[in-house]
C-alpha positions, 0 to 999 in steps of 0.5 A, spaced: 500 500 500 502 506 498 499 513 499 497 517 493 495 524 491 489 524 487 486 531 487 486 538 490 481 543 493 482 549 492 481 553 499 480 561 501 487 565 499 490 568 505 489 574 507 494 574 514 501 572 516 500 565 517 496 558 515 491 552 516 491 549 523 488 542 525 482 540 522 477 535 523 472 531 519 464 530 521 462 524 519 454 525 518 455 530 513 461 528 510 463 535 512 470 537 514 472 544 518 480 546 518 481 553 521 484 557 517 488 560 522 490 566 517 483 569 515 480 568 523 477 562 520 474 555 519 474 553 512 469 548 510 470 541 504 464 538 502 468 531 502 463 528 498 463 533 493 471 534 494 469 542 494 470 548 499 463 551 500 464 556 506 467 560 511 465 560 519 468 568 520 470 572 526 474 566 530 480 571 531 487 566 530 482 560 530 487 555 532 483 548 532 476 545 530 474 538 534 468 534 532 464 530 537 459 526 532 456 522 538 454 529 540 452 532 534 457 538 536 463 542 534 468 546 538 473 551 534 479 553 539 480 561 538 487 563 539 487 571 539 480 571 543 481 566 549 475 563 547 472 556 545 468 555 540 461 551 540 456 550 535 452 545 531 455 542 524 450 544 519 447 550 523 454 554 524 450 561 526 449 557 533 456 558 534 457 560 541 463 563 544 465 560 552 471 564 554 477 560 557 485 561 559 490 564 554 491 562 547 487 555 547 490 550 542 488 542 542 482 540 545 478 534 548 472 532 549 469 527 553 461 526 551 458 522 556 460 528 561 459 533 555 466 536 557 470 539 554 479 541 556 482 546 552 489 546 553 492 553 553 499 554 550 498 560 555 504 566 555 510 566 558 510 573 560 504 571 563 505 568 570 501 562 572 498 562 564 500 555 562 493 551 564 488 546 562 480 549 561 475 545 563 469 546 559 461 545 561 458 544 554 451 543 556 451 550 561 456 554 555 460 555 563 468 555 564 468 551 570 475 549 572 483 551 570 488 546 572 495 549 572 500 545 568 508 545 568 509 548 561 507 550 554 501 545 552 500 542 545 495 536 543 490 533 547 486 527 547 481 523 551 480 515 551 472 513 553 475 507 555 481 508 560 476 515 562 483 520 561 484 526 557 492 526 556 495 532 554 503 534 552 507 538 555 513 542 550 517 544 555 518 539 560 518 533 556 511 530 559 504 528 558 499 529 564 492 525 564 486 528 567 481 523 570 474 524 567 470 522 573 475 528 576 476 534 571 480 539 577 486 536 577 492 533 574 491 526 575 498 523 573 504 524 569 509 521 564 515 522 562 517 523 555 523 520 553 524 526 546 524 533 546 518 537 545 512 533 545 507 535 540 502 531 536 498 526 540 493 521 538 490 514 542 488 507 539 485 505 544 484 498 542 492 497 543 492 501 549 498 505 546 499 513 545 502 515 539 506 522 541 510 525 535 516 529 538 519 536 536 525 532 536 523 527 530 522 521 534 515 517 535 514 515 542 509 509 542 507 509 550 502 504 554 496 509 556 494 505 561 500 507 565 506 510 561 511 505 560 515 506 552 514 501 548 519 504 543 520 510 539 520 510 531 526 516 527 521 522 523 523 525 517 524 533 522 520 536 527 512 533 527 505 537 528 498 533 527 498 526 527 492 521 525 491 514 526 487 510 521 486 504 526 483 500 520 489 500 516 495 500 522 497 506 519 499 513 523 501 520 519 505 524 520 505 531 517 513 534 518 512 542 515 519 543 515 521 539 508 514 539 508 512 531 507 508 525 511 511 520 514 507 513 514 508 509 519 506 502 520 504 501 527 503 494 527 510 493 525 513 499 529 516 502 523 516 507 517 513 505 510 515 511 506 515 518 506 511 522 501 512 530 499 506 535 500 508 542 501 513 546 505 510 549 511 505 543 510 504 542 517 496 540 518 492 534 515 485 531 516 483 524 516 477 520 514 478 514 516 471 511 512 474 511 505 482 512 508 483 519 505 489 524 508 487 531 507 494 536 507 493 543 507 497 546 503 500 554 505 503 556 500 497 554 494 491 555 499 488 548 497 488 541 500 492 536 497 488 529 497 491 523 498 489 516 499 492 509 501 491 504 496 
C-alpha cells in the first residue's frame, strides 16, 4: 500500500501572516472544518463533493476545530480571543463563544460528561498562564483551570481508560486528567524526546502515539506510561492521525514539508511522501482512508489516499 495524491481543493487565499491549523472531519455530513488560522477562520470541504463551500468568520487566530459526532457538536479553539468555540455542524450561526485561559490550542472532549479541556499554550510573560480549561458544554460555563508545568500542545481523551492526556513542550511530559475528576492533574509521564507535540490514542492497543519536536515517535502504554519504543521522523512533527483500520499513523513534518507513514503494527516507517513546505496540518477520514494536507503556500488541500 502506498499513499497517493489524487486531487486538490482549492481553499480561501490568505489574507494574514500565517496558515491552516488542525482540522477535523464530521462524519454525518461528510463535512470537514480546518481553521484557517490566517483569515480568523474555519474553512469548510464538502468531502463528498471534494469542494470548499464556506467560511465560519470572526474566530480571531482560530487555532483548532474538534468534532464530537456522538454529540452532534463542534468546538473551534480561538487563539487571539481566549475563547472556545461551540456550535452545531450544519447550523454554524449557533456558534457560541465560552471564554477560557490564554491562547487555547488542542482540545478534548469527553461526551458522556459533555466536557470539554482546552489546553492553553498560555504566555510566558504571563505568570501562572500555562493551564488546562475545563469546559461545561451543556451550561456554555468555564468551570475549572488546572495549572500545568509548561507550554501545552495536543490533547486527547480515551472513553475507555476515562483520561484526557495532554503534552507538555517544555518539560518533556504528558499529564492525564481523570474524567470522573476534571480539577486536577491526575498523573504524569515522562517523555523520553524533546518537545512533545502531536498526540493521538488507539485505544484498542492501549498505546499513545506522541510525535516529538525532536523527530522521534514515542509509542507509550496509556494505561500507565511505560515506552514501548520510539520510531526516527523525517524533522520536527505537528498533527498526527491514526487510521486504526489500516495500522497506519501520519505524520505531517512542515519543515521539508512531507508525511511520514508509519506502520504501527510493525513499529516502523513505510515511506515518506512530499506535500508542501510549511505543510504542517492534515485531516483524516478514516471511512474511505483519505489524508487531507493543507497546503500554505497554494491555499488548497492536497488529497491523498492509501491504496
Amino acid at each position: 500500500m502506498a499513499l497517493r495524491l489524487t486531487g486538490h481543493i482549492d481553499l480561501p487565499t490568505h489574507t494574514g501572516t500565517s496558515g491552516f491549523d488542525h482540522a477535523a472531519i464530521h462524519v454525518h455530513s461528510e463535512q470537514l472544518y480546518v481553521a484557517h488560522t490566517a483569515n480568523d477562520a474555519v474553512d469548510v470541504i464538502d468531502c463528498s463533493r471534494q469542494k470548499y463551500v464556506s467560511s465560519i468568520r470572526n474566530l480571531t487566530a482560530v487555532a483548532g476545530v474538534l468534532i464530537s459526532d456522538e454529540r452532534n457538536l463542534a468546538f473551534t479553539s480561538n487563539r487571539g480571543e481566549d475563547s472556545v468555540g461551540i456550535y452545531t455542524p450544519g447550523a454554524e450561526d449557533s456558534l457560541v463563544k465560552v471564554s477560557v485561559g490564554v491562547r487555547p490550542n488542542g482540545l478534548a472532549f469527553d461526551p458522556h460528561r459533555r466536557v470539554l479541556l482546552a489546553a492553553n499554550v498560555g504566555d510566558p510573560a504571563r505568570p501562572n498562564s500555562f493551564t488546562l480549561s475545563i469546559v461545561d458544554v451543556a451550561e456554555r460555563q468555564m468551570r475549572a483551570a488546572i495549572p500545568v508545568p509548561g507550554r501545552t500542545r495536543w490533547t486527547v481523551y480515551d472513553a475507555g481508560l476515562d483520561r484526557f492526556f495532554v503534552n507538555i513542550a517544555e518539560p518533556a511530559l504528558i499529564v492525564t486528567v481523570a474524567g470522573d475528576a476534571p480539577d486536577r492533574i491526575a498523573g504524569t509521564f515522562t517523555v523520553p524526546a524533546g518537545g512533545p507535540h502531536g498526540l493521538d490514542i488507539d485505544a484498542e492497543s492501549g498505546r499513545l502515539f506522541c510525535a516529538c519536536d525532536d523527530g522521534q515517535l514515542v509509542v507509550m502504554e496509556a494505561a500507565g506510561g511505560r515506552v514501548l519504543g520510539t520510531i526516527p521522523l523525517s524533522g520536527p512533527p505537528d498533527v498526527i492521525f491514526l487510521d486504526r483500520g489500516l495500522g497506519r499513523l501520519y505524520v505531517a513534518v512542515g519543515d521539508p514539508g512531507v508525511v511520514d507513514v508509519v506502520d504501527v503494527r510493525r513499529m516502523q516507517r513505510l515511506e515518506t511522501v512530499s506535500t508542501e513546505s510549511g505543510a504542517h496540518t492534515t485531516a483524516l477520514d478514516a471511512r474511505t482512508h483519505q489524508l487531507y494536507v493543507f497546503l500554505p503556500r497554494t491555499h488548497r488541500a492536497g488529497v491523498f489516499v492509501d491504496a
